[in-house]
C-alpha positions as CSV (number, residue, x, y, z in Angstrom):
1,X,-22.6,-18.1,-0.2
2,X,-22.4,-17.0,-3.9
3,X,-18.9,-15.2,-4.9
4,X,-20.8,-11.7,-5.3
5,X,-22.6,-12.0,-2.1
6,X,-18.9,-12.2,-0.3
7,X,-17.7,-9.3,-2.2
8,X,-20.7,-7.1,-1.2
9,X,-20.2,-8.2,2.6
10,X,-16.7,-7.3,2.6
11,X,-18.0,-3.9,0.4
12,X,-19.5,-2.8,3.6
13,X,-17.4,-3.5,5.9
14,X,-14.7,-1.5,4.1
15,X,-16.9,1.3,4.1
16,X,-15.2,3.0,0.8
17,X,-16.2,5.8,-1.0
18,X,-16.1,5.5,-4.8
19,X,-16.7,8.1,-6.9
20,X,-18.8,7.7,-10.2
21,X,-17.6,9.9,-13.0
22,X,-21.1,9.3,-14.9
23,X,-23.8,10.7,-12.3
24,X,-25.9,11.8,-14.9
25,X,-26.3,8.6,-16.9
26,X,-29.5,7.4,-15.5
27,X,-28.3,3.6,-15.3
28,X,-25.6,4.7,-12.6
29,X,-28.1,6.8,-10.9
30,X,-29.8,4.1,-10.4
31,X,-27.1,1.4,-9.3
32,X,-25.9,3.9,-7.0
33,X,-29.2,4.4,-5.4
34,X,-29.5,0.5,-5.1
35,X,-25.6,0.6,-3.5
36,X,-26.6,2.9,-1.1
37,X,-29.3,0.8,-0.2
38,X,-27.3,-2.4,0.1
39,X,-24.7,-0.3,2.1
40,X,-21.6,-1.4,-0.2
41,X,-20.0,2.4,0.1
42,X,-20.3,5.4,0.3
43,X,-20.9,7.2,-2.9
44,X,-20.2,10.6,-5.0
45,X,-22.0,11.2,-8.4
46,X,-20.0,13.6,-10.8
47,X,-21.8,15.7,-12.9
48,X,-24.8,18.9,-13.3
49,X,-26.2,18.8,-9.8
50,X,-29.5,20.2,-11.3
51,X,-29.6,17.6,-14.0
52,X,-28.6,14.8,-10.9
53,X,-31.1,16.1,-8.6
54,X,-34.1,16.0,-11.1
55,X,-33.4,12.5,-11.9
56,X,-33.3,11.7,-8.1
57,X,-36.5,13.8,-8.3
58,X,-38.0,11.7,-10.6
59,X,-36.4,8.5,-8.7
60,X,-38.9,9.7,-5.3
61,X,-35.7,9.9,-4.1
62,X,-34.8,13.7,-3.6
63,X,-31.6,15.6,-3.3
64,X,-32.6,16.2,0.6
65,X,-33.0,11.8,0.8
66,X,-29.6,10.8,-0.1
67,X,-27.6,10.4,3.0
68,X,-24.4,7.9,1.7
69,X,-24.6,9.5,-1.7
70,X,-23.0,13.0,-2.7
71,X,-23.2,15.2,-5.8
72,X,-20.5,16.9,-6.8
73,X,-20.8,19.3,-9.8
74,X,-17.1,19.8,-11.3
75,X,-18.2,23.7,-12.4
76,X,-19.5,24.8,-9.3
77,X,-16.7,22.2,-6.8
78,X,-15.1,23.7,-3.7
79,X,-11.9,22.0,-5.0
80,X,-11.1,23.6,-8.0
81,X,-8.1,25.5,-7.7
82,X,-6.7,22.6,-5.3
83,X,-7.4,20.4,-8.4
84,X,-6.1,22.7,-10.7
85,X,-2.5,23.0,-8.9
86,X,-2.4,19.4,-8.8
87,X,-3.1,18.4,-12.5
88,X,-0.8,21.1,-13.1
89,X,1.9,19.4,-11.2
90,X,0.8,16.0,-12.8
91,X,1.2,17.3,-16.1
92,X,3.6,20.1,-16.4
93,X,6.3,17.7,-17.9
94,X,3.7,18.3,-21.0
95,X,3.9,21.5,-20.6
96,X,0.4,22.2,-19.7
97,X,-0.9,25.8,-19.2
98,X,-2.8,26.6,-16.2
99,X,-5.9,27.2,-18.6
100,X,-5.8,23.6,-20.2
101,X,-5.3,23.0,-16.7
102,X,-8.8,24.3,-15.6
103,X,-10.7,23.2,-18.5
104,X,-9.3,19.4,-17.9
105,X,-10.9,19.4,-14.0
106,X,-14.0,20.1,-15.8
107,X,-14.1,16.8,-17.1
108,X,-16.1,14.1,-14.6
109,X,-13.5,11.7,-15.4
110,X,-10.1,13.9,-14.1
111,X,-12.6,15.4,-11.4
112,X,-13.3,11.6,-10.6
113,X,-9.7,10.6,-10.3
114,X,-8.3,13.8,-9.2
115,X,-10.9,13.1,-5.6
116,X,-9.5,9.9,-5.5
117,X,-6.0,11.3,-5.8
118,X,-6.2,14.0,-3.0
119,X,-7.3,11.6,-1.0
120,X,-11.0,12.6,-0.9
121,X,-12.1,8.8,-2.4
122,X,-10.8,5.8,-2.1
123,X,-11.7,4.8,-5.9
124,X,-13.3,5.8,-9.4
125,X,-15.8,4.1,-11.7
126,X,-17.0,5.2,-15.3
127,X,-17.0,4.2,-18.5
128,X,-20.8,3.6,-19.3
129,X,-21.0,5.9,-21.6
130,X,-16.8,6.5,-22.2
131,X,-14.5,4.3,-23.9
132,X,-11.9,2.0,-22.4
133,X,-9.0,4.3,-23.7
134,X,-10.6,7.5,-22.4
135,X,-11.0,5.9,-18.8
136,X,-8.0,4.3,-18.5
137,X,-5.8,7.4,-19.9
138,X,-7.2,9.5,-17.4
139,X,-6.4,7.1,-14.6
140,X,-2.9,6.7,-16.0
141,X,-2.4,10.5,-16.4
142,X,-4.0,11.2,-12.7
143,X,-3.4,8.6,-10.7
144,X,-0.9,6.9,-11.9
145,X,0.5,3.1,-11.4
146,X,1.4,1.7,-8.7
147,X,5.1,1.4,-7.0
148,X,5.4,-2.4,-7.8
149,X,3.4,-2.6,-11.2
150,X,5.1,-2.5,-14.1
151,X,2.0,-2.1,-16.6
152,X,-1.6,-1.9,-16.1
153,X,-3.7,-4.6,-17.1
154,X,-7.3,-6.0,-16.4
155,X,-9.3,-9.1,-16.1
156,X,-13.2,-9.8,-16.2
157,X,-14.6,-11.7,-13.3
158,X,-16.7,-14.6,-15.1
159,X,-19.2,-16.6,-12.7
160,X,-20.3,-19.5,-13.4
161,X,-24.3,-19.5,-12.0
162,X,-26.6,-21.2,-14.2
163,X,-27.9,-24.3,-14.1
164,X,-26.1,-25.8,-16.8
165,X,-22.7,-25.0,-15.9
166,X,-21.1,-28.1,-14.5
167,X,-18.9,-25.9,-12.9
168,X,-20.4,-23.5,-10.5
169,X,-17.8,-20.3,-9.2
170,X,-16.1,-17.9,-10.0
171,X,-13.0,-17.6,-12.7
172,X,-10.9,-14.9,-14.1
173,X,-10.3,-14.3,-17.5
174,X,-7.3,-12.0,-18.5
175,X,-6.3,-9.5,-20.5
176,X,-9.7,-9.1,-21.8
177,X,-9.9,-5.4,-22.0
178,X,-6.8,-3.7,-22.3
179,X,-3.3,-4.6,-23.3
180,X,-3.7,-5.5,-27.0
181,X,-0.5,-7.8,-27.5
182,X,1.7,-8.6,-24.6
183,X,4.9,-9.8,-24.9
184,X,5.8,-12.5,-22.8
185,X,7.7,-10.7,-19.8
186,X,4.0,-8.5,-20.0
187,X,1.9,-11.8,-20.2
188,X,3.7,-13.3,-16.9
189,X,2.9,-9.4,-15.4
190,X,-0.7,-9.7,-16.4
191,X,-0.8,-12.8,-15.3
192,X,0.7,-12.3,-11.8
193,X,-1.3,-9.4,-11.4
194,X,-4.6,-11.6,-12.1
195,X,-3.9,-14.2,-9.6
196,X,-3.0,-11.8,-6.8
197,X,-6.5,-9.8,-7.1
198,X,-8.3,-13.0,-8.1
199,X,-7.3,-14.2,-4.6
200,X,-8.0,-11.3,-2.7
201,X,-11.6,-10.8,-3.8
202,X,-12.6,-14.4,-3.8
203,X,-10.1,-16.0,-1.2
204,X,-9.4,-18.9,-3.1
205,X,-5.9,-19.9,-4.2
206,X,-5.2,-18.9,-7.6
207,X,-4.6,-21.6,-10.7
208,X,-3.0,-19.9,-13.0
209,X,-3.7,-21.0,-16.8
210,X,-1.5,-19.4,-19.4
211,X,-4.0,-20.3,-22.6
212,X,-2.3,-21.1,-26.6
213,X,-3.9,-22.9,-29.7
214,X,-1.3,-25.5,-28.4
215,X,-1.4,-28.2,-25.4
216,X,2.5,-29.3,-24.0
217,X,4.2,-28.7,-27.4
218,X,1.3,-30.0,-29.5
219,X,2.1,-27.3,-32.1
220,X,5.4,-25.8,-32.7
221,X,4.9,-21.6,-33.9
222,X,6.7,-17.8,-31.9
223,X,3.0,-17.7,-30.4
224,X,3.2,-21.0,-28.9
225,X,6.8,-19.8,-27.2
226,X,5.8,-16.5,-26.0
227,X,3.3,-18.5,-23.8
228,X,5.5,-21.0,-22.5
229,X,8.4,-18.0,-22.3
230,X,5.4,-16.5,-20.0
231,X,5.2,-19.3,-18.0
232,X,8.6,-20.1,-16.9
233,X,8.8,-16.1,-16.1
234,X,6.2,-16.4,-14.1
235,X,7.4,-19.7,-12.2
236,X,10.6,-17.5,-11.0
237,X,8.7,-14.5,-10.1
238,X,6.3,-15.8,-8.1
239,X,7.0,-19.6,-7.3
240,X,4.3,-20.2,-4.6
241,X,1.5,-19.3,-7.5
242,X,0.3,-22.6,-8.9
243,X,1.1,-22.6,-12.6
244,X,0.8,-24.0,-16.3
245,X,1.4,-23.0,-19.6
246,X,1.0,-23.8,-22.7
247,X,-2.2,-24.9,-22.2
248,X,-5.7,-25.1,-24.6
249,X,-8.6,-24.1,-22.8
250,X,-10.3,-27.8,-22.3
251,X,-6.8,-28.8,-21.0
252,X,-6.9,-26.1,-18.6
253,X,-10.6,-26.4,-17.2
254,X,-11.8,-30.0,-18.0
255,X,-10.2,-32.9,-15.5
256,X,-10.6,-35.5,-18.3
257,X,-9.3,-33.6,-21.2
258,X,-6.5,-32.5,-19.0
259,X,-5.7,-36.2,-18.2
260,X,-5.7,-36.8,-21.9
261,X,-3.6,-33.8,-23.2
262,X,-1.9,-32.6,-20.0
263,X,-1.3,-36.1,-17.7
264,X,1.3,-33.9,-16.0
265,X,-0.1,-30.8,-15.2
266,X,0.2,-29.0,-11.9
267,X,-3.8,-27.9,-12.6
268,X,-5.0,-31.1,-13.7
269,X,-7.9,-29.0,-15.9
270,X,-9.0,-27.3,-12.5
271,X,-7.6,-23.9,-13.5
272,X,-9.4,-20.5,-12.0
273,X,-7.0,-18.0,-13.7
274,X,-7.2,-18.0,-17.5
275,X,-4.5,-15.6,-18.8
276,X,-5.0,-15.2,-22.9
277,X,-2.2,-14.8,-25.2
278,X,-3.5,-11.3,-26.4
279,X,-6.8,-9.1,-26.4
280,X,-8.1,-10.7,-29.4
281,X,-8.8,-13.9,-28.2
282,X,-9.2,-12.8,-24.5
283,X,-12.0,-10.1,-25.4
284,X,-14.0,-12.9,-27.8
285,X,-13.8,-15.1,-25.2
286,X,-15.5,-13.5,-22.6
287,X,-18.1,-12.4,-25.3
288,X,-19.0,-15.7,-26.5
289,X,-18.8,-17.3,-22.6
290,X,-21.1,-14.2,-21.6
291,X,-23.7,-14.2,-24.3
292,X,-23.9,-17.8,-25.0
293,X,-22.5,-19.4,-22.4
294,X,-24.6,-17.6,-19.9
295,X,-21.6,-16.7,-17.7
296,X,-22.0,-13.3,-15.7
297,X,-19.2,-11.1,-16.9
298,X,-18.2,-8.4,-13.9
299,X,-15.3,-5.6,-15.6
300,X,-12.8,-5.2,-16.8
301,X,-11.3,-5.0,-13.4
302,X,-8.3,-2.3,-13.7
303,X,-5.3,-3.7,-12.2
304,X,-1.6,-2.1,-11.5
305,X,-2.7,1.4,-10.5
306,X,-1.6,3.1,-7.3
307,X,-5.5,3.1,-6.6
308,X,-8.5,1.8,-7.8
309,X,-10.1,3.1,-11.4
310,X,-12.3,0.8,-12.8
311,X,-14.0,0.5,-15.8
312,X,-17.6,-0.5,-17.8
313,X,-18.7,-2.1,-20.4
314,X,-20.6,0.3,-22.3
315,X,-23.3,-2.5,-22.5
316,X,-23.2,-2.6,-19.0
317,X,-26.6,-3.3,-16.9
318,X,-27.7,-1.6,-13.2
319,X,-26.8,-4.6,-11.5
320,X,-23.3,-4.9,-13.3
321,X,-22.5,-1.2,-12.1
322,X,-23.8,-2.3,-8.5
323,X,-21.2,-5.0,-8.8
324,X,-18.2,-3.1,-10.2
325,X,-19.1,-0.6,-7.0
326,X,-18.4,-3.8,-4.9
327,X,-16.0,-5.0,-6.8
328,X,-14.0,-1.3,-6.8
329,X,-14.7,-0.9,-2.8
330,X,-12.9,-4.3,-2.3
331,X,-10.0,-3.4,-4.7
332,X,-9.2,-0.3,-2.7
333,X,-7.9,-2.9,0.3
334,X,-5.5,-4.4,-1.9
C-alpha cells in the first residue's frame, strides 16, 4: 500500500471535520468535493454561501447534494457573538476593542480557526490563495501552541513514486516552510517534532538526519557546530530517536556514500527525517527534489500547535489539497 493510501484509510476512520478557510477558491471546491467522495472527513467551506453554492451549481453538485460538506458564511454565522467574546478574550492583552473584535471573525481564516477552537472542528486548512505568514499568524493568535511545544515548525512530506527513484517511500524534509534560522536548541525542537509526526502518519520509525555542508567534521565553521550542537541536544532529549548529525545529504540517504564518509553512522545513509540547517536550504531543497526530482511534495505540515492548522502552497494542485485534508484529519489524532 502506497504511504498516501494509509493516510486516507486512517482519514476515514478518524472521521474529522476540517474546516477550509478558502471555500470559494474553486480548486478547494473541488478537492473538497473529491474528499467527500473518498470519505476522508467531514468538511466545512468558509466563505459567501451564494458565491459557494453557484460554484457547486456549476459543479452538478448543488447546495441541496452535499451531505459531509457545510457552508458556513462568516457574515451571516450563528456563531458570531460566541466568536466575538472569544477573540476578544484571546486578544485583549492587545488591547483589542470589541469592534476590531467583530471585523477580525469576518475573516475565513480567524472564522476557520476560531470553529476549530470552540470545539466545532477538529482542524483548519488554507493558504491557497494566503501567505504562509498570514496562516500561520492566525493559528498562532487563535489557537495557539501546544502545552509541550516550544515553537511551531513544519515539514513537507516528500514521496518518492516514480520510476526512477531507487528509493521508493516516503521522507520528511524539515524546516521547509517556516522558521527562517533556528538556532540549535530550535533545530533539535524542529527536529524532534518532525520525527514524532513523521512516525505517526507513516508508522515507520523515524531516522533522523540533521543535514550541513559538512560530513563528521569534514569542515570546520559556527554553522557546522550549530548542527552537531543540535544533535547532541537532541540525543538527550529524546534518546530512543535514532539520530545523526552533521551529516551531507548523500551521507545521510545513500548506503555507499555513507560507508565512505560516515563508516560509523547510526543511519548508515538510510535516513527518513532530513532536518535542514535553516529555511534557505530546506525550502530549495524540496523545490529542486519536487520539480526536478519528480518527488510529490504534501505541506508544509504545521507542527507544535494545540490543534491542527495546516497550510498550502500557493502552487498547490486539487489532489495536493485532497492530500493536506488527509493529511490534517490524521494530525488531529496526534
Amino acid at each position: 500500500m502506497k504511504l498516501m493510501d494509509k493516510i486516507m484509510a486512517d482519514a476515514a476512520c478518524a472521521n474529522r471535520r476540517i474546516v477550509l478557510s478558502e471555500g470559494e477558491d474553486a480548486r478547494v471546491l473541488e478537492a473538497a468535493l473529491k474528499a467527500r467522495e473518498l470519505n476522508i472527513a467531514r468538511l466545512v467551506l468558509v466563505g459567501d454561501r451564494h458565491k459557494i453554492a453557484a460554484q457547486l451549481d456549476a459543479a452538478n453538485a448543488g447546495a441541496g447534494d452535499i451531505a459531509g460538506i457545510d457552508i458556513h458564511d462568516p457574515a451571516q454565522s450563528d456563531h458570531h457573538t460566541e466568536m466575538v467574546d472569544l477573540y476578544c478574550l484571546l486578544r485583549k492583552h492587545k488591547g483589542i476593542t470589541l469592534e476590531a473584535a467583530q471585523q477580525a471573525v469576518l475573516d475565513p481564516h480567524v472564522y476557520a480557526a476560531l470553529l476549530v477552537k470552540l470545539g466545532q472542528a477538529d482542524g483548519t486548512l488554507g493558504g491557497a490563495i494566503t501567505s504562509t505568514a498570514q496562516i500561520v499568524r492566525t493559528a498562532l493568535q487563535v489557537i495557539g501552541t501546544a502545552q509541550d511545544a516550544k515553537m511551531v515548525s513544519s515539514f513537507f512530506l516528500m514521496l518518492l513514486e516514480a520510476d526512477h527513484h531507487e528509493k521508493k517511500g516516503a521522507i520528511v524534509f524539515s524546516d521547509a516552510g517556516l522558521v527562517i534560522d533556528p538556532d540549535a536548541a530550535e533545530l533539535s525542537q524542529i527536529a524532534h517534532a518532525s520525527a514524532v509526526l513523521f512516525s505517526r502518519l507513516t508508522g515507520e520509525t523515524p531516522r533522523v538526519a540533521l543535514l550541513s555542508f559538512s560530513t563528521k567534521g569534514s569542515a570546520k565553521d559556527a554553522k557546522v557546530s550549530k548542527v552537531v550542537e543540535a544533535t547532541a541536544l537532541l540525543r538527550t532529549m529524546a534518546p530512543d530517536i535514532l539520530v545523526d548529525g552533521e551529516l551531507q545529504f548523500d551521507a545521510a540517504f545513500v548506503p555507499d556514500v555513507a560507508r565512505a564518509k560516515a563508516p560509523h553512522s547510526v543511519l548508515g545513509g538510510d535516513a527518513n527525517v532530513f532536518v535542514f540547517p535553516n529555511l534557505d536550504a530546506g525550502n530549495i531543497g524540496y523545490k529542486i527534489a519536487q520539480r526536478i526530482g519528480g518527488a510529490i511534495a504534501i505541506g508544509p505540515v504545521l507542527q507544535g500547535l494545540a490543534q491542527p492548522s495546516n497550510d498550502l502552497s500557493r502552487g498547490c494542485t486539487v489532489q495536493d489539497i485532497v492530500y493536506m485534508i488527509a493529511v490534517t484529519a490524521v494530525q488531529c489524532d496526534t
